[in-house]
C-alpha positions in Angstrom: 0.0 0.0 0.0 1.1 3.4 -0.8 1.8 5.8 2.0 2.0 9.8 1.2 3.4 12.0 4.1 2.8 15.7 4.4 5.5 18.0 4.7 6.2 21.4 4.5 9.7 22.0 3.1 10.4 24.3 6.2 9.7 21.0 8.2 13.2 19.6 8.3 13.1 18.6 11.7 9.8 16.7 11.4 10.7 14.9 7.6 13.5 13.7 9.0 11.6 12.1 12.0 9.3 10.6 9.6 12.2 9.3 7.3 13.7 7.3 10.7 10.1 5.7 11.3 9.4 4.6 7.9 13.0 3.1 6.8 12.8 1.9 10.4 9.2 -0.1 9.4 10.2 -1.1 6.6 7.3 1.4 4.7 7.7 3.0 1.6 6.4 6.0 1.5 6.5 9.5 -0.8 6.7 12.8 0.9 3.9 15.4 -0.4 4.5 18.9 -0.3 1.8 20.5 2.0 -0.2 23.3 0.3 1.4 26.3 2.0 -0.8 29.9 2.6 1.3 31.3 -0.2 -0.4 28.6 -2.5 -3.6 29.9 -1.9 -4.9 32.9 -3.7 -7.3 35.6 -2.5 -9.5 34.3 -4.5 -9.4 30.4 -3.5 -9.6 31.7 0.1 -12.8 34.1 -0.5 -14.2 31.4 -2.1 -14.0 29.4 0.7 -13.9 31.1 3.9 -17.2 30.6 4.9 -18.2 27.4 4.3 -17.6 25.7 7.3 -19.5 26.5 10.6 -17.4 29.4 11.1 -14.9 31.7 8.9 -12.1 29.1 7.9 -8.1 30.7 8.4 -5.9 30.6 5.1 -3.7 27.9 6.8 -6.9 26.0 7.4 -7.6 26.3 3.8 -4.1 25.0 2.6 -4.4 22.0 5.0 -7.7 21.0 3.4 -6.2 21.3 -0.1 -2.9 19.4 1.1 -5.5 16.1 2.3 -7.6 16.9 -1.3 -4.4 17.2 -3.8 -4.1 13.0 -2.0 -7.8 12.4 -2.4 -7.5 13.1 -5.9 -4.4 11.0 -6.7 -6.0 7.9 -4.3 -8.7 8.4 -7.4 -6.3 8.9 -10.3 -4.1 5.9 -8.9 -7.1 3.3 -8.2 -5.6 2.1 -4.7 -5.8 2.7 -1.4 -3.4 4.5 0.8 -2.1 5.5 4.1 -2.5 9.4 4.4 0.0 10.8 7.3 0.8 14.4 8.7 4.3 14.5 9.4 4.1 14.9 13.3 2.8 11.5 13.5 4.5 9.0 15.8 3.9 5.5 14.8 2.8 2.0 16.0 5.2 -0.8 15.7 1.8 -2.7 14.2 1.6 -0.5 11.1 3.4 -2.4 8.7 1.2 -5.2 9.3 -2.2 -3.3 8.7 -1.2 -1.7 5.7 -0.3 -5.1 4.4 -3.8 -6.9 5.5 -6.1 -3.7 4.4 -4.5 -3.3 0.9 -6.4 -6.1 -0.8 -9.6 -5.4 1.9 -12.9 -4.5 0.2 -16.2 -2.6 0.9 -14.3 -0.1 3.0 -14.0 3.5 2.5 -11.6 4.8 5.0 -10.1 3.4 8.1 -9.1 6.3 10.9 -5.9 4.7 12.6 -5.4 7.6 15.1 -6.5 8.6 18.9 -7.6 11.8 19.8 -8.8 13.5 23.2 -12.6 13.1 22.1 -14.7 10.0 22.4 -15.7 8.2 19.0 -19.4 6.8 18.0 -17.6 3.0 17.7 -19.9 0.1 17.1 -20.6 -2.4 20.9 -19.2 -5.4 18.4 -15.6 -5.4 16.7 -14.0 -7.7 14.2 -10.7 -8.9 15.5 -7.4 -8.8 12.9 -5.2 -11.5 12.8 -2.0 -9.1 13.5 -0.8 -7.6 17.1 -4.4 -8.4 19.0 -6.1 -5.6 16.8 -9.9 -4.6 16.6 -11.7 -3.0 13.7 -14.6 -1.2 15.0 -17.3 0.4 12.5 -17.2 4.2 13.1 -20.4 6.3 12.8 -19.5 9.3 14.0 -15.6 11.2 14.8 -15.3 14.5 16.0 -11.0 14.9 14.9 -8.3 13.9 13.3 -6.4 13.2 10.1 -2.7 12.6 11.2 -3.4 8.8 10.0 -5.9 7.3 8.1 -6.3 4.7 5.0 -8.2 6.0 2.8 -9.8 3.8 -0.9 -10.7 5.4 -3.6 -14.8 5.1 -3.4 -13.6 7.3 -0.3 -11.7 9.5 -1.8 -14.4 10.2 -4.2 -17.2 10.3 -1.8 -15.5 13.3 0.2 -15.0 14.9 -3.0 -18.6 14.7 -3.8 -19.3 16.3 -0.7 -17.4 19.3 -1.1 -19.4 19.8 -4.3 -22.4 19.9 -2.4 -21.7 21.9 1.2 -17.9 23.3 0.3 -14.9 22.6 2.6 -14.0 22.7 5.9 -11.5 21.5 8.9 -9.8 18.4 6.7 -10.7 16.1 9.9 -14.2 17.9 10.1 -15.1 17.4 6.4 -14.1 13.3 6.8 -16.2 13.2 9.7 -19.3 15.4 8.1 -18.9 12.7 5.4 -21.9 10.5 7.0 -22.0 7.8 3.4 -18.3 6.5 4.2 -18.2 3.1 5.0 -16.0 4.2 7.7 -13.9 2.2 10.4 -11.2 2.6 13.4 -8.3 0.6 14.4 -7.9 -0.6 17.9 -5.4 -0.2 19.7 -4.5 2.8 17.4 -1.5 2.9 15.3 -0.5 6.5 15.0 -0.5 9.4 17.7 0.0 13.0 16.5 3.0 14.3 18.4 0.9 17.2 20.2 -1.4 14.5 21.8 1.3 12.2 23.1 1.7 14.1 26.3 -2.3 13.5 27.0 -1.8 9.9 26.7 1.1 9.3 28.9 3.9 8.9 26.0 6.9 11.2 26.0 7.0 12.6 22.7 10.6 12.3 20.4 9.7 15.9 19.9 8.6 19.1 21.3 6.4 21.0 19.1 2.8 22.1 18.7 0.5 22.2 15.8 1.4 24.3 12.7 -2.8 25.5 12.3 -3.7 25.4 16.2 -1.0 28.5 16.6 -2.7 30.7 14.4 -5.5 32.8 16.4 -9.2 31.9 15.2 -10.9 34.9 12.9 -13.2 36.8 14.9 -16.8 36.3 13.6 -18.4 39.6 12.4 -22.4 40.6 13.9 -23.6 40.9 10.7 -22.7 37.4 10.5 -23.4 35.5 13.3 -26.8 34.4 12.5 -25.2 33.0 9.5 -22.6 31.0 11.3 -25.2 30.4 14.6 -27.5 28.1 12.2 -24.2 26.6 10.4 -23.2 25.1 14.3 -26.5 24.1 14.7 -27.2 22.4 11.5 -23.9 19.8 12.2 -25.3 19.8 16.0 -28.6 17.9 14.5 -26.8 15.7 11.9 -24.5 14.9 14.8 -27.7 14.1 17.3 -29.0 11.9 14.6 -26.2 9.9 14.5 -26.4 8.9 18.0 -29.6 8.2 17.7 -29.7 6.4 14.6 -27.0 4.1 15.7 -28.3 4.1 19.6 -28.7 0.8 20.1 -25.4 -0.8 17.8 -23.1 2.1 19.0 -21.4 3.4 22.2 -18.9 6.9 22.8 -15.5 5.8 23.5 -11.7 6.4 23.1 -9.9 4.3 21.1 -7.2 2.0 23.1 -3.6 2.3 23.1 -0.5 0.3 23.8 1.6 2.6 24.9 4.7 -0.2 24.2 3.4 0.2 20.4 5.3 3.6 20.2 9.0 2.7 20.5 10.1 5.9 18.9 8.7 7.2 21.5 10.7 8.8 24.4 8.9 6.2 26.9 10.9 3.3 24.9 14.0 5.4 23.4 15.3 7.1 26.6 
């Protein structure tokens, strides 16, 4: 299975982190050049800066189009692929689930990542037959897009989307995407570097998000209603989901093995 990383050439540090995990793993992979601000145009940003349920940032733009520039080659290409942000720390299990999902069917997109939120996961799982691992169905995600495996009826599906309600977050217009036959790995396989701390791994390196340091936009009044019924439009379709799925579904954080991570400061000293 392929595996794309996103980078921004400034990144030095980070590529280099990612090029010790994935010679390490045995992965081959391709660096992508993350869509920078300077790649957007006043235009492109206009064009999109209200769509989501509040005005979007330009970097939040150019992340969007860095995850949609790989959505559209998963399309061109025909196969699936592992999509990862370049402050992702990895699980020693990943070589293995690449392997078993790249001749999987009927899937759209498996998220292989924790976050700090609970998920909408399925009561039942299906186990693997690598490093005790559980699929779970996933019906409803609130973050994240440092790791996932995405197939091209996917990729194609969250394109379609953005032809009917526009962009968004990256992570919040996967999880807005409601038709994906979507599914989570337990215990995860990648970490974003910023989260580690949270989880009780020492991360290899100190840094913080390269969108969460920007300051949000400040909504104008003439605007609020605007944005007010945006919120609570994905409120609803969120609501639905729980209830639609009440009685096969429960909220809960995906498992780790903290052992998993042996770049990890916990393992590496």
């Amino acid at each position: 299975m392929k595996t794309y990383v996103v980078n921004l050439p400034k990144d030095k540090e980070r590529r280099a982190f990612q090029e010790k995990q994935l010679q390490y793993f045995g992965i081959d992979y391709t660096f992508v050049h993350a869509v920078s601000t300077d790649d957007i145009s006043e235009q492109r940003f206009v064009q999109h800066q209200y769509d989501w349920q509040r005005p979007l940032r330009k970097v939040e733009v150019a992340c969007y189009y860095s995850h949609r520039i790989l959505w559209k080659k998963i399309i061109e290409t025909d196969e699936p692929a592992l999509i990862l942000e370049d402050d992702a720390l990895l699980s020693r299990c990943l070589p293995e689930i690449l392997s078993y999902f790249s001749t999987v069917k009927n899937i759209d997109y498996i998220n292989l990542e924790v976050v700090g939120r609970k998920k909408l996961l399925a009561k039942k799982a299906e186990f693997l037959p690598m490093c005790h691992t559980k699929l779970y169905r996933l019906y409803l995600d609130r973050n994240g897009t440092g790791g996932y495996i995405l197939y091209p009826s996917g990729a194609q599906k969250l394109l379609d989307l953005e032809m009917k309600i526009g962009i968004g977050l990256a992570d919040a217009h996967i999880n807005a995407c409601t038709n994906l036959a979507a599914y989570q790995i337990e215990p995860a396989a990648v970490i974003q570097l910023d989260q580690c701390e949270k989880l009780g791994i020492i991360p290899p390196l100190e840094m913080s998000s390269n969108i969460g340091v920007q300051p949000k936009p400040v909504i104008p009044l003439k605007d609020s209603f605007y944005f007010k019924v945006k919120r609570i439009s994905a409120q609803i379709k969120q609501a639905i989901q729980h209830v639609k799925y009440f009685f096969r579904a429960t909220k809960k954080h995906a498992d780790i093995r903290k052992e998993d991570f042996i770049f990890s400061k916990n393992k590496r000293g």
